[in-house]
C-alpha positions as CSV (number, residue, x, y, z in Angstrom):
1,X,10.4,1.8,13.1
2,X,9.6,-1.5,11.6
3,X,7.6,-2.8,8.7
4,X,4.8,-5.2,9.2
5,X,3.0,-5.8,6.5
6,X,-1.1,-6.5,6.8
7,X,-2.9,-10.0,5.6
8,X,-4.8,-7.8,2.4
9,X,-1.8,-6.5,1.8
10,X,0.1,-9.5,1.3
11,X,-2.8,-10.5,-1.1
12,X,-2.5,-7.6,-3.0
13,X,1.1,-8.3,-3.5
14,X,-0.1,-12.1,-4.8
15,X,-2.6,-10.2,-7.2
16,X,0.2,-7.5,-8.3
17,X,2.0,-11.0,-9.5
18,X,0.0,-13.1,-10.8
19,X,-1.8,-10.1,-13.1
20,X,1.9,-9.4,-13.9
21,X,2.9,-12.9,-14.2
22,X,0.4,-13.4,-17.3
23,X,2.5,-11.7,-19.8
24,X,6.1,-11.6,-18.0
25,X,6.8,-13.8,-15.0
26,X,10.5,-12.3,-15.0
27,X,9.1,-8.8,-14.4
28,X,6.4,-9.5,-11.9
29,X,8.5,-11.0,-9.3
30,X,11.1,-7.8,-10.1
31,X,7.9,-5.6,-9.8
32,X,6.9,-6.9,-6.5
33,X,10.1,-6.8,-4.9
34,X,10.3,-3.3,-5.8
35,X,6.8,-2.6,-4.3
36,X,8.3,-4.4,-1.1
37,X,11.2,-2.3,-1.1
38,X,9.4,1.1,-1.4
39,X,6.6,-0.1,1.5
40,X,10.2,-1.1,3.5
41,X,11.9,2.4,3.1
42,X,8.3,4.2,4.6
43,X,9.9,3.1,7.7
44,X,12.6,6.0,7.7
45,X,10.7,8.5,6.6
46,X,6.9,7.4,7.5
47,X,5.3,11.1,8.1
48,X,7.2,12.5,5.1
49,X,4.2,10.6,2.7
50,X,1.0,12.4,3.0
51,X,-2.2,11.4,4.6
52,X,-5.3,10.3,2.5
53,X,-7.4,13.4,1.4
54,X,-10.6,13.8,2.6
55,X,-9.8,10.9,5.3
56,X,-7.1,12.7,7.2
57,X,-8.4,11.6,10.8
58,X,-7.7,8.4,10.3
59,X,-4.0,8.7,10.4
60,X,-3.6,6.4,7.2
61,X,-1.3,8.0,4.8
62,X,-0.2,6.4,1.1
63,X,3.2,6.3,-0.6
64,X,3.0,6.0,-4.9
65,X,5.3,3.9,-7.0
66,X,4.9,3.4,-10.8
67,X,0.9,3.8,-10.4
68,X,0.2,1.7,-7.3
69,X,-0.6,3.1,-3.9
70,X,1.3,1.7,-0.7
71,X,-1.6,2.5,2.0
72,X,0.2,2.9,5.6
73,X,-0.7,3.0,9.2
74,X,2.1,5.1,11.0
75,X,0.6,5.8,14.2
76,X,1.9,2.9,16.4
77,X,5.5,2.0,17.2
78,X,5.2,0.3,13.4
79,X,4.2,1.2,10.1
80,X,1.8,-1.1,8.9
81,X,1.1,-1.4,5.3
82,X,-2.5,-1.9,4.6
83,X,-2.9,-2.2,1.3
84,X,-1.2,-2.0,-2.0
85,X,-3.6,-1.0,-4.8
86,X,-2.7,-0.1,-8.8
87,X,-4.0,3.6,-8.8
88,X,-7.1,2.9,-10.9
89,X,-8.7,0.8,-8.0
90,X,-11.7,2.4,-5.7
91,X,-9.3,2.6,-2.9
92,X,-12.2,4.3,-0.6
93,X,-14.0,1.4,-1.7
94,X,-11.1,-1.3,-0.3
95,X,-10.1,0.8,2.8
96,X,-13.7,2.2,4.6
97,X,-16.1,0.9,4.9
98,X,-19.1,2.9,3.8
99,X,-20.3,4.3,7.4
100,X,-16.8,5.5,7.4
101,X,-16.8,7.4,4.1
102,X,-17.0,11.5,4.4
């Protein structure tokens, strides 16, 4: 499988920098490449992650590294990476809309 990776999810990679960058530019580009690299690796393993609770029929499952969520789609011939969100975000909030919400 490949790894595309979404439009809001390429923003949140932006934000992941530049709110890292603030205090340690150095470590924020190192931080983001490592958030890369884990949303790459889903690719061999994409149903090993689980899917989100309480949103299971969706399909969307999330990988965590160091407090952020990688949000996937694994149900086509690629995995795409919807979002990547620090932990302490409303993910439900970012991901479905509310008429989608359980």
């Amino acid at each position: 499988m490949k790894v595309a990776f979404s439009p809001d999810s390429v923003a949140d990679l932006k934000d992941v920098f530049d709110y890292i960058a603030r205090s340690n530019p150095f470590r924020a580009g190192t931080f983001v490449r490592e958030l890369r690299d884990a949303a790459v690796a889903i690719a061999d393993h994409p149903f090993a992650w689980p899917l989100i609770p309480r949103y299971e029929g969706k399909g969307f499952r999330r990988r965590v590294h160091r407090g952020y969520l990688i949000f996937f789609d694994a149900s086509g011939q690629d995995v795409v990476i919807l979002r990547i969100l620090n932990g302490m975000q409303d993910y439900e909030r970012l991901l479905f809309p509310k008429d989608e919400r359980p």
